[in-house]
C-alpha positions in Angstrom: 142.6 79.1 228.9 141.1 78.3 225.7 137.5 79.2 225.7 134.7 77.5 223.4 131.3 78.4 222.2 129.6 75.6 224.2 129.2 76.0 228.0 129.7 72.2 228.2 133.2 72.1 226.7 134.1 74.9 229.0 132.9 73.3 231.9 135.0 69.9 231.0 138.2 72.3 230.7 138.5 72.8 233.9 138.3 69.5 235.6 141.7 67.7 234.4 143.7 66.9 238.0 143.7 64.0 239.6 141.1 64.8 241.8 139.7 62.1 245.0 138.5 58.5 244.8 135.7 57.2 246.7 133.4 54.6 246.5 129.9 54.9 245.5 127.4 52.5 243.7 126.4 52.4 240.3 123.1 51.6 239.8 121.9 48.4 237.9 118.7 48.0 235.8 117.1 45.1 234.5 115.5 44.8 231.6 114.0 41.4 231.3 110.8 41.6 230.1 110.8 45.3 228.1 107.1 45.6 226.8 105.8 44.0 230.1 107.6 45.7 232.3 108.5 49.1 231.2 106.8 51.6 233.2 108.9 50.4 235.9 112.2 49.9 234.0 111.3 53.8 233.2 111.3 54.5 236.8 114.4 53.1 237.6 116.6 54.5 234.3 114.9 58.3 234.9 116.2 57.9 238.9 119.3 57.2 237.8 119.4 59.4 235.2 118.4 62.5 237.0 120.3 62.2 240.2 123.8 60.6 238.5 123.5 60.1 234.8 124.9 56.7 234.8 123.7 53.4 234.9 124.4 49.8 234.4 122.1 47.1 232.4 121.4 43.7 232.9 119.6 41.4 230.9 119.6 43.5 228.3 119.1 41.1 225.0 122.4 41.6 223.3 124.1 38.1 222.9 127.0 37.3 224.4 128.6 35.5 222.0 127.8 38.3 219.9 129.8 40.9 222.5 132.6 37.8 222.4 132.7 38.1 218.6 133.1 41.9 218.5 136.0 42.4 221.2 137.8 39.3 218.9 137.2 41.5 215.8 138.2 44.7 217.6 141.4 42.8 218.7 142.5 41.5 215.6 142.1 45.3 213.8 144.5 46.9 216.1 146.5 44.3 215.6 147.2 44.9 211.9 150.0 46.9 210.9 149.5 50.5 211.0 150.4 50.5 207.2 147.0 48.5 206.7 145.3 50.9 209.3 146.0 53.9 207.7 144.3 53.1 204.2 141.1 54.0 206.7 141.7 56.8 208.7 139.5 58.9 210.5 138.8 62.1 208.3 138.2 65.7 210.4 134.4 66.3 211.1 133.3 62.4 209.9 133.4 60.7 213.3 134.4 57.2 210.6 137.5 55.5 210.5 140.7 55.1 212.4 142.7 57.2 214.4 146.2 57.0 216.8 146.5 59.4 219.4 144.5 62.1 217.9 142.1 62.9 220.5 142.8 65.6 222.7 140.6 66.6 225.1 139.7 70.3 226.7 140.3 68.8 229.7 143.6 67.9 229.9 145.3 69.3 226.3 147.3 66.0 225.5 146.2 63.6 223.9 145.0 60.6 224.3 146.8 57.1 224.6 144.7 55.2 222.5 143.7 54.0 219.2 140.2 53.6 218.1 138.3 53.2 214.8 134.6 54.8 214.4 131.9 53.2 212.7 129.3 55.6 211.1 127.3 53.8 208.3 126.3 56.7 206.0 130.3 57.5 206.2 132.0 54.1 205.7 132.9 54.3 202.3 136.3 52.5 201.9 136.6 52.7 205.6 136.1 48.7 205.9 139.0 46.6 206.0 138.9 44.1 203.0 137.8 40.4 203.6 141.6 39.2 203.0 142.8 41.6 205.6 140.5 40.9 208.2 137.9 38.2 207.2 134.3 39.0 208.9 134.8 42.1 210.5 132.1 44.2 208.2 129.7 41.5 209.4 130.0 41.4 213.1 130.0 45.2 213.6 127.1 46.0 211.4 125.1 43.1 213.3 126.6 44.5 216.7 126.2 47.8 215.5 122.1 47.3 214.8 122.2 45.4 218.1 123.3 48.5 219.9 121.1 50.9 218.4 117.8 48.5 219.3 119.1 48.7 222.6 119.5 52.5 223.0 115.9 52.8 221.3 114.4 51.2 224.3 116.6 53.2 226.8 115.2 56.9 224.8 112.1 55.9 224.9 111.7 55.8 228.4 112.8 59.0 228.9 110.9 60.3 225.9 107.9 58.8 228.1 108.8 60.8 230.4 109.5 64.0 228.9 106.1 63.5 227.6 107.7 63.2 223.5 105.5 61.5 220.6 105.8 57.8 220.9 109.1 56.9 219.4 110.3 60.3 219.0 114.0 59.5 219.7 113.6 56.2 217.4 112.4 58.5 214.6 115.8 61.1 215.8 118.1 58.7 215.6 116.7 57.0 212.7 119.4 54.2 210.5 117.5 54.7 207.2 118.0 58.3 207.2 121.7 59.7 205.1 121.8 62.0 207.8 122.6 59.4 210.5 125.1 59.7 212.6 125.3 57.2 215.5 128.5 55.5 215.9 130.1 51.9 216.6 133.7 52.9 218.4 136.1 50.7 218.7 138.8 51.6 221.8 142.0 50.0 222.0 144.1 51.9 224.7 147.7 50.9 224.5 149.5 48.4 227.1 152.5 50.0 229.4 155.5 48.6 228.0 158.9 49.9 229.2 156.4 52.3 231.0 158.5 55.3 232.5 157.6 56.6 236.2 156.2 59.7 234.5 154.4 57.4 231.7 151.6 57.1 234.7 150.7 60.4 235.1 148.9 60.5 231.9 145.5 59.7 230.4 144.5 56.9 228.6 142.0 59.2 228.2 141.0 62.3 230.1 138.1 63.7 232.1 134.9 64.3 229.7 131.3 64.2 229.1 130.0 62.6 225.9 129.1 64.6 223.4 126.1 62.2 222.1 122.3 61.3 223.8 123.5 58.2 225.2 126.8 56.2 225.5 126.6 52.6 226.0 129.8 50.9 226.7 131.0 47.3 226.9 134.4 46.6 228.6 136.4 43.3 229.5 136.7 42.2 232.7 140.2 42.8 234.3 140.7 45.1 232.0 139.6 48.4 234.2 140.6 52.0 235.0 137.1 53.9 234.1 135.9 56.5 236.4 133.2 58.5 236.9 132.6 61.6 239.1 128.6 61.5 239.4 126.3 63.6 241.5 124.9 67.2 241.5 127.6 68.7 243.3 130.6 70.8 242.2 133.3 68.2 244.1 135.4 66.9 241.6 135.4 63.1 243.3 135.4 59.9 241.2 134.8 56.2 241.5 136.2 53.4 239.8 133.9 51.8 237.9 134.7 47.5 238.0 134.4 45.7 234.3 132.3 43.1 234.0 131.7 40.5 230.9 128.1 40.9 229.4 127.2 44.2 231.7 126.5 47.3 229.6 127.6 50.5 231.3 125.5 53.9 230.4 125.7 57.1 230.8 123.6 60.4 229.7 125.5 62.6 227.1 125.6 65.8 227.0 122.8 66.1 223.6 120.3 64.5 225.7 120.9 66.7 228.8 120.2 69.7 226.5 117.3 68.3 225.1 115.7 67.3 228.7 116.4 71.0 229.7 119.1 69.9 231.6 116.5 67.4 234.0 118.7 64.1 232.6 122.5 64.6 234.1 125.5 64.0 231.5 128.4 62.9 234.0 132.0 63.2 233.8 134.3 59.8 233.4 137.8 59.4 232.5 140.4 56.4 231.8 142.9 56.8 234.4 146.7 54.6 233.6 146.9 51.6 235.4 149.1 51.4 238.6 152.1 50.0 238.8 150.9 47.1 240.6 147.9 46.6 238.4 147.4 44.9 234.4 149.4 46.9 232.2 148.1 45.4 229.2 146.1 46.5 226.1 142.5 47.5 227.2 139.7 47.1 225.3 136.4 48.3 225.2 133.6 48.9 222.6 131.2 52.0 222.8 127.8 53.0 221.1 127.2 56.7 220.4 123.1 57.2 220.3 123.7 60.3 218.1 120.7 62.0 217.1 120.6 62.3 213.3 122.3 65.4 211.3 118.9 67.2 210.4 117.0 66.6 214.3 117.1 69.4 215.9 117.7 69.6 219.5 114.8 71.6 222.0 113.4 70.5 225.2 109.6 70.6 225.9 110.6 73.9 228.0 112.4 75.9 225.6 115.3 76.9 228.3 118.0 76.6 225.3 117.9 77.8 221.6 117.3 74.9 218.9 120.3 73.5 217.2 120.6 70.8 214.7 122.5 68.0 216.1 125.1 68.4 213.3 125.8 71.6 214.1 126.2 70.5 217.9 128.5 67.3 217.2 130.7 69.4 214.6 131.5 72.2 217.8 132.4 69.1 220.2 134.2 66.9 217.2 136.4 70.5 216.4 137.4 70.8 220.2 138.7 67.3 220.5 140.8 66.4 217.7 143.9 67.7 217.4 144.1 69.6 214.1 
């Protein structure tokens, strides 16, 4: 077994099988009314963040239309030629641009069967598609992008409340104006069973993992499902299916922010398991925000239990272990 210098990629190595289903709740949080109301929005995200590390949000101020806009945008890209995709690919170490079945995880040592296409700003030079090859996209992803981010600001700060941080100390660690920036808008297209094969549903879509980032926030389609997550403080490898829904933004802890909480916020496993024979075989889509903490932050909780690292230096060990050289 391959063995890496992180304990978390070593733990997610060991966890590829199948494993047991069973249903559990995912916790929802609403927050309506931020400023007014966010000692007890606090509450209820550092509850769910400490006992399961994922969460669901409601009301949480990005437009819909907008969410509508992006999954159109998302849609059309994949659907260019992979000639056109190709002038934009995804270079080793740069988290930016496109890639096609590149990522393979420690988990499960194939790779993934999906697409996607990463948006980090300070990166993105000639990684856009031009206007005549997909008219609007550069607008709708930096405006959903910025969206995002807002959102994952409010999120952090909570738990910086919490962790008793400076005010806005994750805002100024994950901060847009900075070159060393490094949070990321990625787009997921994972690719529909056609002529699918018997054994073509014992793979991945995409395989057990913990994010490597602060905080993931994901939007998905609904109908379009198959994400799991295996939750909880215990060692039973046990996952739930977690049901899409239009306009519902699903969270979880990654595994930068677990570090930096000295390990009291819980980064949780979740996968993309195929679709069953009997369920939609199609394309899946799903859009997810990376709250990655700037290149030059450097990652220490308020008790010291693990030696400082920049967050460059920690993304660049996760980044090497999942991409297939």
């Amino acid at each position: 077994m391959t063995q890496y210098g992180l304990d978390e990629l070593n733990k997610e190595s060991t966890i590829g099988g199948m494993g047991e289903t069973v249903e559990r709740s995912i916790p929802q949080i609403d927050m309506s009314d931020f400023d007014q109301r966010k000692g007890e929005i606090t509450k209820a995200l550092w509850e769910a963040s400490t006992q399961i590390g994922f969460f669901q949000l409601v009301n949480h101020g990005i437009p819909g239309d907008l969410i509508d806009r992006a999954f159109e945008m998302s849609a059309k890209f994949f659907a260019l030629s992979e000639d056109v995709k190709a002038q934009y690919p995804l270079i080793g170490g740069t988290n930016a641009g496109w890639e096609y079945k590149a990522q393979v995880r420690p988990s499960t040592g194939t790779a993934d069967q999906k697409e996607s296409y990463q948006v980090t700003l300070p990166r993105m030079a000639q990684l856009w598609p031009t206007g005549e090859e997909l008219e609007g996209f550069k607008a709708t992803m930096l405006e959903f992008e910025r969206c995002n981010w807002a959102l994952g600001m409010k999120v952090l700060s909570c738990f910086g409340d919490m962790l008793r941080f400076a005010p806005d100390f994750f805002t100024g660690a994950h901060d847009p104006m900075s070159e060393h920036y490094q949070s990321t808008l990625r787009l997921l297209h994972y690719l529909e069973m056609k002529d699918a094969k018997p054994e073509d549903f014992q793979q991945w879509r995409a395989g057990a993992h913990s994010d490597f980032d602060c905080l993931t926030l994901l939007h998905q389609r609904a109908g379009q499902g198959g994400l799991q997550v295996c939750p909880g403080k215990d060692e039973t490898v046990a996952w739930t299916d977690v049901e899409p829904k239009d306009g519902v933004v699903t969270c979880n802890i990654g595994d930068m922010l677990m570090r930096w909480s000295d390990d009291k916020l819980k980064s949780t496993l979740h996968r993309v398991r195929m679709p069953k024979p009997e369920e939609y075989l199609g394309s899946r889509y799903s859009i997810a925000f990376f709250c990655q903490a700037n290149k030059d932050a450097i990652i220490q909780g308020p008790e010291n239990i693990y030696e400082p690292i920049t967050a460059h230096d920690y993304l660049q060990q996760r980044i090497a272990a999942n991409f297939a050289k």
